[in-house]
N, C-alpha and C positions, 0 to 999 in steps of 0.2 A: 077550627080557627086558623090553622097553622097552613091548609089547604085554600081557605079562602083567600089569606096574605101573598100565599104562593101565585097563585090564578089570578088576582089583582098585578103583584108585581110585570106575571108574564105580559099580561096585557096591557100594562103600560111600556116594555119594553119594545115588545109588537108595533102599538101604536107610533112610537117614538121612531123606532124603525125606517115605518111607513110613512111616517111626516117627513122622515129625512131623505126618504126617498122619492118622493113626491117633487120638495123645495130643490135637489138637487135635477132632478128630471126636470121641471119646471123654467130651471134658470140655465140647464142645456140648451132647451126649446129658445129660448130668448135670446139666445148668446147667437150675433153674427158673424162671431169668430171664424176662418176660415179654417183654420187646425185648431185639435184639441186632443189630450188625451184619450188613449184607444178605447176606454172602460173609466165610469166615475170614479173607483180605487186604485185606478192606474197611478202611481206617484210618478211625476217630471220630475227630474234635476233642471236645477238653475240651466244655464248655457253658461258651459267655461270659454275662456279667452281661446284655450285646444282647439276648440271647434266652432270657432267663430274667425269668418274674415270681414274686414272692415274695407267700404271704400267710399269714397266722396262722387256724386255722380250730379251732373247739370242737371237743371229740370225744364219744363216748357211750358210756358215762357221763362227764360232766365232769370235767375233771383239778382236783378240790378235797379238801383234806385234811390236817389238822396243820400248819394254817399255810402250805399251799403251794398253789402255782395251773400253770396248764399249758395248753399247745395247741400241736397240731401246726405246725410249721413247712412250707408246703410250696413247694416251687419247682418249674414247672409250665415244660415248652421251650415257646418261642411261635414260634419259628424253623422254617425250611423244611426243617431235617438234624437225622440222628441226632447226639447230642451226649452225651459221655461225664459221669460226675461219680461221685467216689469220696472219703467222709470227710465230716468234718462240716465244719462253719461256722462263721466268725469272726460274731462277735457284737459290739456297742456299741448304750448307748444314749444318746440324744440327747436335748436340751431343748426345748420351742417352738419356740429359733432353731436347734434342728439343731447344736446343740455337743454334743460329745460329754459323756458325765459320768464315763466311766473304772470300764466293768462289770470283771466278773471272769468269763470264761467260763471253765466244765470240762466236758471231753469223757466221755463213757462212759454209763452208765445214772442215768437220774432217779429223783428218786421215784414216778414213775406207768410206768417202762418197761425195761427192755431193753435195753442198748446192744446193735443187731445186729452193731457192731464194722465199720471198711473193706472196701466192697465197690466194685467196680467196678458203677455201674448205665448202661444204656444207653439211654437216654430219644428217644425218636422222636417227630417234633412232636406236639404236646399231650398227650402224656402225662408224669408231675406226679413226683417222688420227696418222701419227708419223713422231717424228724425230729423228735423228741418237746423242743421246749422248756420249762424248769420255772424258778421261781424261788419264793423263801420270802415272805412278805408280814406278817411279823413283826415286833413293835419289835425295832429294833438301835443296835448304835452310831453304823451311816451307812443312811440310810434316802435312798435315790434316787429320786425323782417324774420318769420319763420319760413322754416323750408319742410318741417314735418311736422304732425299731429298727434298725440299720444290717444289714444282712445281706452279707456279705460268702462267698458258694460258696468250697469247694473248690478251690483252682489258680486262686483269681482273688485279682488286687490290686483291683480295683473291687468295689460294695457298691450293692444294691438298699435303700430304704427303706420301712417300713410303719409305720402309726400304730401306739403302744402303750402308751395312758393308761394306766400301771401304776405301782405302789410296789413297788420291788425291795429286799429288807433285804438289808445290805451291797452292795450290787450285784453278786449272784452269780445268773447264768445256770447253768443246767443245761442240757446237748443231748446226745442220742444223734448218731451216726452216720445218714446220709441211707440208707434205704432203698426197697425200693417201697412198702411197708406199715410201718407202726409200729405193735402193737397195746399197747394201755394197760391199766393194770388197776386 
């Protein structure tokens, strides 16, 4: 009896195994991810702010229109490993002295994109993920003159900085979700 429960268990552990390695193989095959870890057991770390640089870059045609302005956000691994990153980014903007001035960020699609919604991306050194930053540039009730941007990834408490001589009305950021591509329209 003790032999059969035995030989039972194996082969369900077997099979279990092999379903999971199947689903995993499976959803490799599907994935048109452009990096990924080197082996299914490979564990990624997050991507820390250490190895991560941030920069705002124009796009083509230029995110201009009804009052609003725009550029890619992108964060670029500068580290020697793969490094994970999933969702969007905490935003604040700063003055001259790098004090904050108390934005408003919201997540999902802008007016120039797409939110492509939480993904897990898998960035291998030097290769960049972004998302689509927007803000209105309209008279308002609270009109904010920042000169810098705090950028703050995904699964981090720490926050990259870039210059960003801008007038943001009310101080409302717009951002998609990090992906490999962002296309605008």
């Amino acid at each position: 009896m003790r032999d059969t429960l035995r030989k039972a268990a194996a082969a369900a552990v077997a099979a279990a195994a092999l379903a999971a390695g199947t689903v995993l193989a499976g959803a490799q095959a599907a994935s048109a991810a452009p990096a990924s870890p080197a082996s299914p057991g490979e564990m990624t770390a997050t991507c820390r702010t250490s190895g991560l640089r941030a920069e705002l870059t124009s796009t083509d045609p230029e995110q201009v229109g009804m009052s609003h302005r725009g550029k890619l956000l992108r964060l670029t691994n500068t580290s020697d490993r793969t490094c994970a990153l999933r969702g969007y980014p905490g935003l604040e903007l700063e003055d001259t002295g790098h004090r904050p001035l108390g934005a408003d960020t919201r997540w999902g699609s802008t007016y120039f994109a797409q939110d492509p919604g939480k993904q897990t991306l898998f960035l291998q050194p030097g290769q960049s993920a972004e998302a689509d930053l927007v803000w209105a540039v309209a008279d308002g009730t609270r009109v904010l003159h920042a000169s810098y941007l705090e950028i703050t990834p995904p699964a981090s408490t720490d926050h990259l900085t870039v210059p960003f001589e801008e007038r943001v009305t009310n101080g409302v950021l717009s951002v998609t979700a990090f992906a490999y591509r962002i296309s605008v329209a």
